[in-house]
C-alpha positions as MATLAB code, in Angstrom:
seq = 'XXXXXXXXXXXXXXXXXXXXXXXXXXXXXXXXXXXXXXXXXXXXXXXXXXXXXXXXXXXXXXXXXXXXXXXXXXXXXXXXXXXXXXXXXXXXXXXXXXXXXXXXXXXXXXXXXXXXXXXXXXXXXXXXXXXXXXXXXXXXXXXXXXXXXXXXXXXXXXXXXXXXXXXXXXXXXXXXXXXXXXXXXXXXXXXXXXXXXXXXXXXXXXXXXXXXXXXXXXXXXXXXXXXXXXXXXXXXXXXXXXXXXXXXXXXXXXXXXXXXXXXXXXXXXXXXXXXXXXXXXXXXXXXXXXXXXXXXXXXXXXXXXXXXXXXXXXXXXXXXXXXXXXXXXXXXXXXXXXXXXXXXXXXXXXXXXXXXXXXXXXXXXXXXXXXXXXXXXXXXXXXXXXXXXXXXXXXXXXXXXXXXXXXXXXXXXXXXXXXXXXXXXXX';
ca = [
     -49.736  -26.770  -31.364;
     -50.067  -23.119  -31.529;
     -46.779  -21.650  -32.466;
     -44.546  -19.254  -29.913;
     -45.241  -15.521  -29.912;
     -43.494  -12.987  -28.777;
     -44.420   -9.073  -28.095;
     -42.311   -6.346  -29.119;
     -42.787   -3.147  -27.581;
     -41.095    0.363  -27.112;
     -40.064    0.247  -30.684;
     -41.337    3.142  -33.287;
     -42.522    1.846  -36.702;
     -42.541    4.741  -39.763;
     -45.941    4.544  -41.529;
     -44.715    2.949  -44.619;
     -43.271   -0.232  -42.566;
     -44.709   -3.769  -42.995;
     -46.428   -5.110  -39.828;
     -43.640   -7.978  -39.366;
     -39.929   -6.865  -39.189;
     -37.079   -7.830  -41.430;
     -34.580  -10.234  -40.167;
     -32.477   -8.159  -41.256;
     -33.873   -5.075  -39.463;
     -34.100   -7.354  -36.302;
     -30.626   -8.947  -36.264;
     -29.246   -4.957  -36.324;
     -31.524   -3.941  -33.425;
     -33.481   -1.472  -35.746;
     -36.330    0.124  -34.159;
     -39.698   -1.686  -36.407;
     -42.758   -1.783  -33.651;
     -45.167    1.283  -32.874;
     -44.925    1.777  -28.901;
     -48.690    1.574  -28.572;
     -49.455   -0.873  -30.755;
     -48.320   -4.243  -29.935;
     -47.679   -7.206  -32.759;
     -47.690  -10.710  -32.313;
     -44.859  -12.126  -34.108;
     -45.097  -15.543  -34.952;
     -42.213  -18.478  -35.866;
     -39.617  -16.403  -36.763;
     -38.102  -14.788  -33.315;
     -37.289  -17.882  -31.306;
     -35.194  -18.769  -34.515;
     -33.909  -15.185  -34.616;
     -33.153  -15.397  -30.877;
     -31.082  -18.922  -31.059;
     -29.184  -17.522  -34.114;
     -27.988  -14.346  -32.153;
     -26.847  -16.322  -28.965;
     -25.238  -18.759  -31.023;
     -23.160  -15.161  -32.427;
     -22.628  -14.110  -29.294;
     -21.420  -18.034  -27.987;
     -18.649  -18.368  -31.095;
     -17.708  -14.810  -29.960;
     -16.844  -15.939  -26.126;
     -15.315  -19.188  -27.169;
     -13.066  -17.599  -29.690;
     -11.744  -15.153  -26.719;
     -11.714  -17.561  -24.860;
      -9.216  -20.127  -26.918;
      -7.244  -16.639  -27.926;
      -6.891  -15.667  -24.226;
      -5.940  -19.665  -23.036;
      -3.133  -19.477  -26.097;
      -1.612  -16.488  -25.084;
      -1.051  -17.859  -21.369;
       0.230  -21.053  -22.667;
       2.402  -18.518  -24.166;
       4.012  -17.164  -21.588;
       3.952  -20.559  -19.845;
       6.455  -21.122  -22.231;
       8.237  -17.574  -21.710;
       8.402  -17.873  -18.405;
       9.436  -21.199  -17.880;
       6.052  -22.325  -15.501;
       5.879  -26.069  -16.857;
       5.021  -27.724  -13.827;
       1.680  -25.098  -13.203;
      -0.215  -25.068  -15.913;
      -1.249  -28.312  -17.766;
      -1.977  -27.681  -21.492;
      -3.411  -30.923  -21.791;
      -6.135  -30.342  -19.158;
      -9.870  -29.815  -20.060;
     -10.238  -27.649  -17.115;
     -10.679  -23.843  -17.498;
      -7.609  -21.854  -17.484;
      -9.732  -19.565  -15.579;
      -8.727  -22.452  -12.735;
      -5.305  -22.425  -12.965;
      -2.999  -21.734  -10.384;
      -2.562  -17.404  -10.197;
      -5.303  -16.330  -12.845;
      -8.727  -14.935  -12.136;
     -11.465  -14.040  -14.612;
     -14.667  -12.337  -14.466;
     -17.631  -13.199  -16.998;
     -14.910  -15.841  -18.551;
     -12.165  -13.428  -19.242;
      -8.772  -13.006  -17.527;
      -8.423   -9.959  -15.381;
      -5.805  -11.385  -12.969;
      -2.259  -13.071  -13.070;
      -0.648  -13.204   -9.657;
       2.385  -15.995   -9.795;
       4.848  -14.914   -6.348;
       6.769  -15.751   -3.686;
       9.202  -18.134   -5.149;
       7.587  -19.508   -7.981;
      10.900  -19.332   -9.743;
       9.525  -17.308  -12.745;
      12.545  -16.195  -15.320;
      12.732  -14.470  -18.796;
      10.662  -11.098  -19.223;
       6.977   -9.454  -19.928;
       5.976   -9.919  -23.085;
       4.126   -7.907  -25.222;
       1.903  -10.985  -25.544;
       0.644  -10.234  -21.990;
      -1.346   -7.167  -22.903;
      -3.356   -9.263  -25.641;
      -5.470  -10.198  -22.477;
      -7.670   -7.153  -22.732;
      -9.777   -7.402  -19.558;
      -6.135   -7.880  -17.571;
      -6.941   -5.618  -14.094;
      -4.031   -6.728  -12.064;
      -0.368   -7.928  -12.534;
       1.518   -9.611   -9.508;
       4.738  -11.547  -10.396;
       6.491  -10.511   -7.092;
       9.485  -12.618   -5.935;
      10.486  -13.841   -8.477;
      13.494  -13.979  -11.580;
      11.978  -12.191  -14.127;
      15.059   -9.280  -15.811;
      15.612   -6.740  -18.241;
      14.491   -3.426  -17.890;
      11.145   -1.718  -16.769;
       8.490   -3.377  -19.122;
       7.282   -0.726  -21.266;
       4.800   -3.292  -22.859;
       2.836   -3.159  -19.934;
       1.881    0.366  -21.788;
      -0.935   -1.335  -24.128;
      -2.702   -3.131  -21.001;
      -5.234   -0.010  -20.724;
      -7.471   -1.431  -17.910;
      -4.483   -2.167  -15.598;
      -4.438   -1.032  -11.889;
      -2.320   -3.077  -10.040;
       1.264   -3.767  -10.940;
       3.689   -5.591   -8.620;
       7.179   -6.402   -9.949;
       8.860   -6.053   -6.228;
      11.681   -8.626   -5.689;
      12.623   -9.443   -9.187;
      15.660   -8.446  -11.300;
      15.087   -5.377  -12.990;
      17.312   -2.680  -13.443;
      17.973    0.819  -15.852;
      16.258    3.979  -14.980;
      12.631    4.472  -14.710;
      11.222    5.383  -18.049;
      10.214    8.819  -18.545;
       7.028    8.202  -19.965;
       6.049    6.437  -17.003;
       2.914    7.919  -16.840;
       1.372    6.145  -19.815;
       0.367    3.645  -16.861;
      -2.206    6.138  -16.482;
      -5.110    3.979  -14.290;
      -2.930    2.656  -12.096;
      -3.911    2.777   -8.188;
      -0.784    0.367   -6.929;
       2.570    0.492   -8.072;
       5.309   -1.740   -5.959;
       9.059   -2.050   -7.571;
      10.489   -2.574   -4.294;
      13.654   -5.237   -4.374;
      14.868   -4.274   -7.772;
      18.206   -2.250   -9.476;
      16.167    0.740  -10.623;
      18.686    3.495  -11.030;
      16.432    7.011  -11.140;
      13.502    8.256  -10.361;
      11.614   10.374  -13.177;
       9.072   13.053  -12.918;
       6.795   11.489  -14.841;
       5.991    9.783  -11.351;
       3.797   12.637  -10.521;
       1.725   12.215  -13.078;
       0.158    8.500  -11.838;
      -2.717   10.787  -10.568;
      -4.560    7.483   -9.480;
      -2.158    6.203   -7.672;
      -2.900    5.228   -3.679;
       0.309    2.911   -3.306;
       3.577    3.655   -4.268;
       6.404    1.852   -3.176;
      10.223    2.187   -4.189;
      12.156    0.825   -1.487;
      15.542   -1.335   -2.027;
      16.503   -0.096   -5.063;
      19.872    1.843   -6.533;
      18.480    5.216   -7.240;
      20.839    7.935   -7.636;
      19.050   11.086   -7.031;
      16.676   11.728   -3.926;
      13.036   11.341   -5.039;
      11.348   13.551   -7.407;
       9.659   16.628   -5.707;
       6.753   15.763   -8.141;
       5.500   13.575   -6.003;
       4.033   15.546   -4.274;
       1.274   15.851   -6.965;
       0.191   12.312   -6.275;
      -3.348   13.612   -4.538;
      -4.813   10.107   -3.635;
      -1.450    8.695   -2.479;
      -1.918    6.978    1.233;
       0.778    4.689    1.134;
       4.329    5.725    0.462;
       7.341    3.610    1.176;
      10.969    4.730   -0.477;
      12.953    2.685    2.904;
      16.708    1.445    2.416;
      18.144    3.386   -0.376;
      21.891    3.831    0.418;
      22.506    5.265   -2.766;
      20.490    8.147   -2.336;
      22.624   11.665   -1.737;
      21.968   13.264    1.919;
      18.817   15.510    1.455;
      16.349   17.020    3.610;
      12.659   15.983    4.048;
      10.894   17.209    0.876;
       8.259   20.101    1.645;
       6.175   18.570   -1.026;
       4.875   15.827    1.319;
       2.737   17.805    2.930;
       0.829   18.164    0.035;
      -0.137   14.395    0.519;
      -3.193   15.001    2.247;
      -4.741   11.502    2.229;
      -1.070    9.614    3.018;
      -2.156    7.051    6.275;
       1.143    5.520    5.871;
       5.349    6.808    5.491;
       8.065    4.905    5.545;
      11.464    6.534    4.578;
      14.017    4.195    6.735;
      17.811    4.247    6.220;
      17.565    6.877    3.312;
      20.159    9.282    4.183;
      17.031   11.901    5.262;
      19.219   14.758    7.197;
      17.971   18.141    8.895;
      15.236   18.606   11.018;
      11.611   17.374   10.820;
       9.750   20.847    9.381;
       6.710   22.473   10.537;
       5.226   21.604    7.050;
       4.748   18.139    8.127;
       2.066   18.849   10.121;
       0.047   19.051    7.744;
      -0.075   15.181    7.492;
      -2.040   14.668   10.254;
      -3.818   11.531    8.651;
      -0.663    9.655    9.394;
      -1.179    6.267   10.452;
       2.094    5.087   10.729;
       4.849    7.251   10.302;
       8.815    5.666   10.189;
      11.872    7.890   10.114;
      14.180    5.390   11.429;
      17.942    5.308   10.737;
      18.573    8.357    8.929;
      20.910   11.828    9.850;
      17.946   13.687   11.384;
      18.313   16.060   13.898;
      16.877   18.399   16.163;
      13.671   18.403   18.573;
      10.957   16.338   17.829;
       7.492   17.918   17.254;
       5.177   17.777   19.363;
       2.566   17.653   17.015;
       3.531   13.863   16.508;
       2.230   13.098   19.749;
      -1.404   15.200   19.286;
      -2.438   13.046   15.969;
      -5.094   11.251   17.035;
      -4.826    8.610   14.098;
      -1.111    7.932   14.673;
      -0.529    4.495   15.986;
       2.856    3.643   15.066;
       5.800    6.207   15.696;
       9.523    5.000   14.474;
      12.518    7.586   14.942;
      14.723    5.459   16.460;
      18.520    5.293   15.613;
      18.661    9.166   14.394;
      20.133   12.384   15.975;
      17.060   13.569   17.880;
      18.028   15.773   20.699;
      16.752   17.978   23.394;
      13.628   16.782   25.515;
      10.164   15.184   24.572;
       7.537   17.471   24.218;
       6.107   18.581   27.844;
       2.995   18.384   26.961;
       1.788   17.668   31.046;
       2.658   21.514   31.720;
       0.043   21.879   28.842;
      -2.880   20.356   29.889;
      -2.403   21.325   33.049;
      -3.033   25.209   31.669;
      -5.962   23.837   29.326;
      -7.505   22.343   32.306;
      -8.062   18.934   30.712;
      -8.571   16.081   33.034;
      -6.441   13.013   32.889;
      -9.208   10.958   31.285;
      -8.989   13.166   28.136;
      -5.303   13.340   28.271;
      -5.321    9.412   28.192;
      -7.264    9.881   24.978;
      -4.988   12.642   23.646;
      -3.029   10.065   21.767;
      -3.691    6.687   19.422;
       0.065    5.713   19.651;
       0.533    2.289   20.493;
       3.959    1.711   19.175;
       6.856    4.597   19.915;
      10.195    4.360   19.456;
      12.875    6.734   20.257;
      15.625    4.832   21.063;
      19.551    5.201   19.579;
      19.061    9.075   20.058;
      20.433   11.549   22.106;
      17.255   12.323   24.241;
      17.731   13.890   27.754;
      15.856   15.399   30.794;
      13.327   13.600   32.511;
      11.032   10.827   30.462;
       7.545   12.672   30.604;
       4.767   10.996   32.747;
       2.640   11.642   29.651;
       3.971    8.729   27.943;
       2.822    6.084   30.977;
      -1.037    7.654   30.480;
      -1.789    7.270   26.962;
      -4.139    3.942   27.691;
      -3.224    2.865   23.747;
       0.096    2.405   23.917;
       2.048   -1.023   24.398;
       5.488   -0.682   23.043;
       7.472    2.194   24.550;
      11.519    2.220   23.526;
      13.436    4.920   24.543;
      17.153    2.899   25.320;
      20.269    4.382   24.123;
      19.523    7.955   25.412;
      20.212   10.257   27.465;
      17.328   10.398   30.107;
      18.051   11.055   33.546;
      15.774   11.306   36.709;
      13.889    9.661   38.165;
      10.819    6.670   36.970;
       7.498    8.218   36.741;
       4.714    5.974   37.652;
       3.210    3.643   35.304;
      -0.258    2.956   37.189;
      -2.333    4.586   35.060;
      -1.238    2.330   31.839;
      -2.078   -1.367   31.995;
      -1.553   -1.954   28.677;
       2.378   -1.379   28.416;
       3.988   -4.713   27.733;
       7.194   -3.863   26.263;
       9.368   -0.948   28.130;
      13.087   -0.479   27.144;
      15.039    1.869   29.076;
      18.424    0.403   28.763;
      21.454    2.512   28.252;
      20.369    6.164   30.025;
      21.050    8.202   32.774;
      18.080    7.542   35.057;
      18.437    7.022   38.909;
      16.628    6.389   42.173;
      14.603    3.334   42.706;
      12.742    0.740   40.665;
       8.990    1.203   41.901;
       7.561   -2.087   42.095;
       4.684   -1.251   39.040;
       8.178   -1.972   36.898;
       8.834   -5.647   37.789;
       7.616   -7.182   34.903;
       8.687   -9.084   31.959;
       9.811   -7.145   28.480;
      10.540   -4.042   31.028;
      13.698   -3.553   30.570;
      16.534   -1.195   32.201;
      20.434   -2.023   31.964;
      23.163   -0.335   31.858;
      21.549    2.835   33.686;
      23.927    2.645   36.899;
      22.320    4.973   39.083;
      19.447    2.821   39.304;
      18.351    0.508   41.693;
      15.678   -1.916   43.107;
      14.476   -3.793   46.140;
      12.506   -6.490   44.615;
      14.031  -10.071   43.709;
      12.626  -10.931   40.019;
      15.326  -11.550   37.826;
      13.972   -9.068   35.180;
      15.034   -6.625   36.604;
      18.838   -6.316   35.609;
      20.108   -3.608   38.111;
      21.956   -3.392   41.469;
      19.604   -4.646   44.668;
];
């Protein structure tokens, strides 16, 4: 039997070299073969070749005993004895939470009531590929785990729902590739400005914490930011909406509930006319509302409700009207599916704008101060919740109303000739 060749090409050879190359020379990936001349080398590569992937085999399966130790590790730490069986053959790269890619670990994600306890080890970062920590919901304490620090290829962090409390560390930008941070649910006690310097970050959220100053005006440095969410902080001090929001160009998503926002909405914000979804909800705002909330075209869900809004909505039909815009592009005007306005102090007349935009489904102005009449509602099929409870409005039910989810107590002046029992008003 002839033995195996194999031709080596796009190598250089100096002049003084030997035809045949060194195992040596070969093993270190030195360059030994003229790229136009070809050699037939005989016997000694397949041997060459085996020996290397055997290397490269002991390498893998000594990362990958180091990297099953070090979870068995923290199974230990943690407390997780009835998830991961030690005495299994199987992969760990199966167990319950972990992913890998190309055999190593680049995921833990152990939530929602797993019962974890204890803290984050250094140990954790000895997984070097680790991508993406989620141990949300769970009992894990002690302070903000600096160790995280040393995992240098992580992007997702989620320690929501847990028991952590002490200030945020100052040096929290040494988490420098992160793209999602969620602490949400913990006793974090301060906000530092080191925030602003997560300049990868595209989720941030802070909510139900104990911090007690208002949120770092760095944050408005975070440039790739489209979710923020820093709802139901009581401790925070009454402050106004910072102006550095508007720097947040790319934000899709804004959720400050029940944070002790007071002042008016400013002009500023307009620049954020990416906004998806934009809650205000249960703060001390006050003031008109702009009625450049209700020209975003990309705005679906609109929450003010339970604030100090005052004055009327927006008459925006006066300003088509002038612009000469037919009613098929004013239906289009807006992407709002969801508004709600209610627990406010709202008057005048509820705009037949609002019962035209052929998106929207939820409309909730109760608890205001509307008065007049009901426009009509024929050019919106889509409305299936209506709450106009608790206002001033008067006149007649028209029969487009009598439907279920449309709602309209307490308004005394009003009044209705048809017989369905959704309809909670005199007859």
């Amino acid at each position: 039997m002839l033995p195996l060749r194999y031709k080596l090409s796009n190598c250089f050879i100096p002049n003084n070299s030997p035809g045949i190359c060194p195992l040596k020379e070969f093993l270190d990936k030195s360059k030994c073969c003229n790229i136009e001349q070809s050699f037939m080398l005989s016997g000694i590569v397949p041997e060459m070749l085996l020996l290397e992937r055997s290397m490269k085999g002991g390498l893998q399966s000594d990362v990958y005993e180091k990297e099953k130790n070090i979870l068995l590790e923290l199974k230990q730490l943690w407390g997780l004895h009835q998830l991961w069986d030690s005495d299994s053959d199987s992969s760990h790269c199966s167990w319950y939470g972990i992913g890998c890619r190309n055999g190593s670990v680049t995921s833990i994600s152990i939530h929602e009531g797993n019962l974890l306890s204890g803290t984050i080890s250094l140990i954790i970062c000895e997984l070097k590929s680790l991508q993406l920590i989620d141990l949300s919901s769970n009992y894990i304490r002690g302070e903000f785990p600096t160790s995280l620090y040393n995992c240098s290829k992580l992007e997702y962090l989620d320690i929501s729902w847990n028991q952590f409390h002490g200030p945020l560390p100052s040096d929290l930008h040494r988490l420098s590739r992160l793209i999602h941070l969620d602490i949400a649910g913990n006793n974090f006690s301060n906000i530092p400005e080191a925030i602003g310097q997560l300049s990868e970050l595209q989720y941030l959220s802070l909510k139900f914490n104990n911090f007690n100053t208002w949120i770092s005006r760095e944050i408005g440095n975070l440039s790739k930011l489209e979710t923020l969410d820093i709802s139901y902080i009581d401790s925070f001090k009454q402050a106004t909406i910072p102006e550095e929001l508007r720097r947040l160009k790319k934000l899709t998503a804004l959720f400050i509930v029940r944070s002790n926002l007071k002042g008016e909405i400013p002009e500023t914000f307009s620049a954020l006319s990416g906004l998806e979804v934009l809650d205000l909800s249960m703060n001390y705002l006050k003031g008109s509302i702009p009625s450049y909330l209700f020209e975003w075209k990309k705005l679906t869900n609109l929450h003010l409700e339970f604030n100090q809004f005052s004055g009327r909505l927006p008459m925006l039909d006066a300003n088509m009207e002038l612009m000469g815009r037919t009613q098929e592009m004013f239906s289009n005007l807006s992407g709002l599916q969801v508004l709600d306005l209610s627990g406010n102090h709202l008057n005048g007349s509820i705009p037949s704008y609002l019962f035209h935009w052929k998106n929207l489904t939820s409309l909730l102005l109760g608890d205001n101060q509307f008065s007049g009449n009901l426009p009509s509602i024929t050019g919106n099929l889509r409305l299936r919740t209506l709450d106009l409870s608790s206002n001033q409005l008067s006149g007649h039910i028209p029969q487009e109303y009598d439907k279920n989810e449309y709602y309209f107590r307490n308004n005394l002046n009003l009044c209705s000739k048809y017989t369905n029992h959704y309809i909670q008003v005199p007859r």
